[in-house]
C-alpha positions in Angstrom: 69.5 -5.4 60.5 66.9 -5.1 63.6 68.5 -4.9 67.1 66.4 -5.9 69.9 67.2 -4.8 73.0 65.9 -7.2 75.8 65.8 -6.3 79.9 66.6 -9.5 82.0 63.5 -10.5 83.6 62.7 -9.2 87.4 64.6 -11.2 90.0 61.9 -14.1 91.0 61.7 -12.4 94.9 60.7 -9.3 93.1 57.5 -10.6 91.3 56.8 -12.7 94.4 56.8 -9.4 96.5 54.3 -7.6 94.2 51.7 -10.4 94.5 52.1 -10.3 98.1 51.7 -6.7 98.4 48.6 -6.7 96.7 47.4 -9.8 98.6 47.4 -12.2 96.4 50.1 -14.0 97.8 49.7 -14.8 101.4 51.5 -17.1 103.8 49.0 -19.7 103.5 49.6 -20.0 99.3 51.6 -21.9 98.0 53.9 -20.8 94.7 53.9 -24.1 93.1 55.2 -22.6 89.5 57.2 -19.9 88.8 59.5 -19.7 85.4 60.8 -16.9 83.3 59.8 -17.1 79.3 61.7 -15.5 77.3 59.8 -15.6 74.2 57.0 -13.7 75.9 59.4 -11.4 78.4 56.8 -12.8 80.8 56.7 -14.6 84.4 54.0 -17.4 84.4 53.5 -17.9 88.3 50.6 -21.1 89.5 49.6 -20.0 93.1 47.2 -22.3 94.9 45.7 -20.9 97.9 44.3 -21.9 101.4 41.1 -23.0 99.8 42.0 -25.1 96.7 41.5 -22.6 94.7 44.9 -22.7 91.3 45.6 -19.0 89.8 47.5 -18.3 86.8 50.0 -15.3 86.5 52.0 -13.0 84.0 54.0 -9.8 85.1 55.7 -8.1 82.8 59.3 -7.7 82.3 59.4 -4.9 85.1 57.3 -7.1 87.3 55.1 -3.5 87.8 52.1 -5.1 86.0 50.5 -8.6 86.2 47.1 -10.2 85.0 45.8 -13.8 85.7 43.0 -15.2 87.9 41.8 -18.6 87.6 40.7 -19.2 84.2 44.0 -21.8 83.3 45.3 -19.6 80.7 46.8 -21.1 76.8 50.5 -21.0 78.2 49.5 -23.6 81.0 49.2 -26.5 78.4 52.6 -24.9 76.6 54.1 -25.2 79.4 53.0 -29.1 79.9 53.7 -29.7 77.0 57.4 -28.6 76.7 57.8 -31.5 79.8 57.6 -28.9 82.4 54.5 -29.6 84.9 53.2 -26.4 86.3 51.1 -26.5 89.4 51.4 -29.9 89.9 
């Protein structure tokens, strides 16, 4: 038998906060998704900023590391898929 032991995922103001302290998140972007998956332990964030420019995001489970930019990444059309609309 294989136990997996699973942290609950950063509180949503905690990931937000990291992206803003880093810059990437300023008063004048917009969060326009933010969910929690499960299957990856991962927050997929869709910022769009002052300038039109959309950004995709992952933090990990202890919302200390993140990667993204603006290449729409594979999980984006997952996402839409699964009836959820992200960054519209």
């Amino acid at each position: 038998m294989t136990c997996v032991i699973r942290k609950p995922p950063p509180n949503k103001e905690a990931v937000l906060s990291a992206l803003r302290t880093d810059k990437l998140l300023t008063p004048k972007t917009k969060v326009v998704f933010a969910r929690w998956d499960q299957k990856s332990q991962q927050w997929r964030i869709v910022l769009v900023h002052a300038s039109g420019l959309r950004t995709y995001w992952e933090t990990d489970a202890t919302a200390l590391a993140y990667s993204g930019g603006s290449q729409k990444p594979s999980w984006y059309d997952e996402e839409a898929s699964a009836g959820r609309t992200p960054g519209v």
